[in-house]
C-alpha positions, 0 to 999 in steps of 0.5 A, spaced: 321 302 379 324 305 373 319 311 374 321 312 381 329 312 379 328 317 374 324 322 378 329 322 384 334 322 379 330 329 376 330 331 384 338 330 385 339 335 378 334 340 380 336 341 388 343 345 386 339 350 381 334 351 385 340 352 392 343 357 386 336 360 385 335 360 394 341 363 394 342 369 389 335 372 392 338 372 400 345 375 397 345 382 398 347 388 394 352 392 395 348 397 396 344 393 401 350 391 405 352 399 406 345 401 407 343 396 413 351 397 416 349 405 416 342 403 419 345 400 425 351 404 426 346 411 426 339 408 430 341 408 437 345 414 436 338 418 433 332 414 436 335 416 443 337 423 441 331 425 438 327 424 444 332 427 449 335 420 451 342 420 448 346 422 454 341 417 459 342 411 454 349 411 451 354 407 454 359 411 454 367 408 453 373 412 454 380 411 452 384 408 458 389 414 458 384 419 458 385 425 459 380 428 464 378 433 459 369 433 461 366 426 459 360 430 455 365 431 450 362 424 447 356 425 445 357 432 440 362 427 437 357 422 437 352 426 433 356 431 430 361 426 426 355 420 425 351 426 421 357 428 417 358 421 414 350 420 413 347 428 410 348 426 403 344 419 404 339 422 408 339 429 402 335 423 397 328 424 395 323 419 398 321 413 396 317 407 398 322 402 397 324 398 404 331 403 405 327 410 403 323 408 409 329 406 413 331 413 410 326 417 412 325 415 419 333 417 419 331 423 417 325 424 421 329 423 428 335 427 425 331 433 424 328 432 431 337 431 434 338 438 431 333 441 435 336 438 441 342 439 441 342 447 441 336 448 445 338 449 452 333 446 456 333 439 452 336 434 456 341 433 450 342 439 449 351 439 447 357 441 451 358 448 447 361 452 451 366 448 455 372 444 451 377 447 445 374 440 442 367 442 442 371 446 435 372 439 432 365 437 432 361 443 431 365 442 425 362 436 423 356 438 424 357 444 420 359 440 414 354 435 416 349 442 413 354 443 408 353 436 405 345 436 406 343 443 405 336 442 403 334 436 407 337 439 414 339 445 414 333 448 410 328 444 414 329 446 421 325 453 424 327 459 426 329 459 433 334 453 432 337 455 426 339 461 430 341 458 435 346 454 431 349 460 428 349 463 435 353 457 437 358 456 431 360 463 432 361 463 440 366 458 438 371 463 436 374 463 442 377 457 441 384 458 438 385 452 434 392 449 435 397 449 429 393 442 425 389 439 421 385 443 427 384 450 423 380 447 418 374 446 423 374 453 423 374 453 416 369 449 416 364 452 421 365 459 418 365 457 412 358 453 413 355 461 417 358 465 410 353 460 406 348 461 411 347 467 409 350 469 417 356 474 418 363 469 418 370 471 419 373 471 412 380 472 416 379 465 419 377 460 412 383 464 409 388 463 413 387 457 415 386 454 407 392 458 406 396 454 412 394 448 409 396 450 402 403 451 405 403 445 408 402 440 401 408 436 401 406 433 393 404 426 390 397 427 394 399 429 401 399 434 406 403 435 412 398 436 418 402 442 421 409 442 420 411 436 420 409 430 416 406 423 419 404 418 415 396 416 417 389 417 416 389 425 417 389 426 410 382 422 409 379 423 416 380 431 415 384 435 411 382 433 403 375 433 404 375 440 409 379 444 404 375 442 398 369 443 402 372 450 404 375 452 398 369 450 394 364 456 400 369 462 399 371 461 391 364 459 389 366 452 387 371 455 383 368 460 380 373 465 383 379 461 380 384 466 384 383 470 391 387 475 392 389 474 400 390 466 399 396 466 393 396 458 390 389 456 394 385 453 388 379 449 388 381 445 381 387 444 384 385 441 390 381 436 387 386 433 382 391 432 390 385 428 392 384 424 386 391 422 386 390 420 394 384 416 392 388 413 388 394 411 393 388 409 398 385 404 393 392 401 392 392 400 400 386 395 399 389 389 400 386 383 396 384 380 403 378 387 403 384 390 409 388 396 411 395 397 413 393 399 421 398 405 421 398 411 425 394 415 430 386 414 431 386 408 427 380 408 431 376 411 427 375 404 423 373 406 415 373 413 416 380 412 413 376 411 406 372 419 407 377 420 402 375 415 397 368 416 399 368 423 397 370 422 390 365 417 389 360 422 392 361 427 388 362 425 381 369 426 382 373 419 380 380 420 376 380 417 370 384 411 373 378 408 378 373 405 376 366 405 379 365 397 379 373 397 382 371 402 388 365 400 390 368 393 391 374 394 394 370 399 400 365 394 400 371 389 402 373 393 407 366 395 410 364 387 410 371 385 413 370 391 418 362 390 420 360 383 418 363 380 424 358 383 429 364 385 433 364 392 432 357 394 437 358 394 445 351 391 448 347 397 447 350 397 440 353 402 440 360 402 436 366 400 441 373 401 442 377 398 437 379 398 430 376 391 429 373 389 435 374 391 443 380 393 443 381 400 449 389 400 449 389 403 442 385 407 443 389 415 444 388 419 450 382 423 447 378 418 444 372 416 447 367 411 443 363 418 441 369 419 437 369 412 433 363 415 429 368 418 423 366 411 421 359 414 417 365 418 413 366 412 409 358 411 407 358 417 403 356 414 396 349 412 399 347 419 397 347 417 389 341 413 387 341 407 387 340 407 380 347 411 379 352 407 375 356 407 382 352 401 384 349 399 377 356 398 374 358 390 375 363 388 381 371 389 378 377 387 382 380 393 385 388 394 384 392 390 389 386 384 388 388 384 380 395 384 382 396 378 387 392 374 382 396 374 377 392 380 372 394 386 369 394 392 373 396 398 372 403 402 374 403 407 379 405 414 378 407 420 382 403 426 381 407 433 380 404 440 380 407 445 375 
């Protein structure tokens, strides 16, 4: 009786070590939190697209006040934003490992999406030549070729690739509106100019000029003439200046151009760093956003920003790689992990977290949410980067409200 009350005690002590064992191998990386989110925000679009069924199978959903501009627009939205946010994941070498299977057959079907979208008689084929928003999302496709070069641009044949540069350059007819909207010309000339294709210059330097004029301090740009304050300097205008400005001064190597007085690469990242930092403060302890301004939709496309830093190495001193990752993971887990997000064909719904049609703007449509993807940027480091080997920190406001030190907040000012 005794023997028998020993070996259930022994069983009883052992059970919560061995729970804690069970339990340690099913917790996710964070690494493997993004990957398996960016898997499924990038399946249904991809698989369908790659066979020409996009357009037959996307169940497509339009703001409420929509504005009657042709409906088509959604699926180059779609594409275009989807493959901006997951170029540089897919710029990885290969490898045998459970996401570098995941990965490669991302990319297989993303080469085969390309061809699609260009050629004429594809069922896919995109909405080129209708629409002034077709500018916006060409755009992305282009800074999606700008941030996978080698793994997208290089791979695909002769006669798509032409077919792009003929499209991207009919896109001069349109007049982008006085906005964050000349960067996307920016971005599609700028993208030709690497290419190797003829590119109007006059359109990347009047509008990196423009947006020169438009910076107001402390981090932050004015898109247009007057200031707002929401997501645009993420979703848009940090990221597509330096990308910009990174093509037509040889990544700084031409410190000054003559016709674009004050437009400095350097310069233009230390703004970013400075916003990065302002946005990681944003990260509430709760893994939350402030839900301010228009096209909140775009769910953590408000990150890109951030994201950008991390990608490129670019982090200001101040944030940490463990502070970053796991103030972003916070906010992806806390956006994505409540499966709310994905209509019945999976793809993303309109909301901000959830199904949510009435905040959407008169030119949203669910096409448009695939700004999302701009958050996962880092994925394109290995996973071996310190990015994701350095050890989980809290990030600022979750240290703050729990009592830690923390750093003080200063503006930042330009001589």
């Amino acid at each position: 009786m005794k023997k028998q009350n020993w070996l259930l005690l022994l069983v009883i002590l052992l059970l919560p070590a061995e729970s804690m064992i069970a339990k340690k191998k099913t917790e996710k990386s964070d690494r493997e939190i993004w990957c398996e989110i960016m898997y499924r925000m990038a399946t249904p679009v991809l698989k369908n697209m790659s066979d020409g069924l996009l357009k037959q199978n996307m169940l497509v959903e339009l703001s409420p006040t929509w504005d009657g501009r042709n409906k088509e627009v959604t699926y180059m939205e779609c594409f275009g934003r989807l493959m901006a946010g997951l170029a540089p994941w897919l710029s990885l070498p290969d490898d045998d490992t459970a996401e570098g299977i995941q990965r490669e057959q991302l990319r297989e079907w993303a080469l085969n999406s390309y061809k699609q979208a260009v050629d004429p008689a594809a069922p896919d084929y995109l909405l080129w030549r209708q629409e002034g928003q077709t500018l916006v999302d060409a755009a992305y496709i282009a800074e999606s070729f700008l941030r996978g070069y080698d793994a997208l641009w290089m791979p695909l044949d002769s006669v798509t690739k032409q077919r792009y540069i003929n499209e991207f350059t009919q896109l001069r007819r349109v007049d982008p509106s006085y906005s964050n909207w000349l960067l996307f010309s920016a971005t599609v000339e700028s993208f030709l100019r690497k290419a190797g294709a003829p590119s109007d210059t006059y359109r990347i330097s009047s509008s990196l000029r423009k947006i020169e004029e438009w910076y107001v301090g402390d981090g932050w740009y004015s898109d247009g003439p007057h200031f707002a304050f929401d997501y645009y300097n993420s979703f848009v205008i940090h990221p597509m200046y330096i990308e910009a400005l990174e093509i037509i001064t040889e990544a700084g190597k031409h410190k000054k151009i003559w016709n674009m007085p004050g437009c400095d690469y350097h310069k233009a990242i230390t703004r970013a760093q400075r916003f990065g930092v302002i946005l990681e403060r944003l990260i509430s302890p709760e893994g939350t956003l402030p839900v301010v301004g228009r096209s909140i939709t775009y769910r953590t496309g408000s990150l890109q920003t951030l994201a950008l830093l991390a990608w490129r190495k670019w982090l200001p001193e101040e944030l940490t790689n463990g502070q970053v990752r796991a103030g972003m993971t916070a906010v992806i887990n806390r956006m994505f992990g409540n499966n709310r997000n994905f209509n019945k064909k999976d793809f993303l719904t309109l909301g901000f977290n959830g199904s949510q049609p009435g905040i959407s703007d008169y030119y949203t449509n669910n096409g448009s949410l695939y700004m999302a993807s701009l958050a996962f940027l880092p994925l394109g480091l290995p996973a071996d980067d310190p990015f994701w080997t350095d050890a989980s920190q809290p990030w600022t406001s979750k240290k703050a409200w729990d009592g830690e030190d923390f750093p003080r907040d200063h503006s930042y000012h330009e001589e």
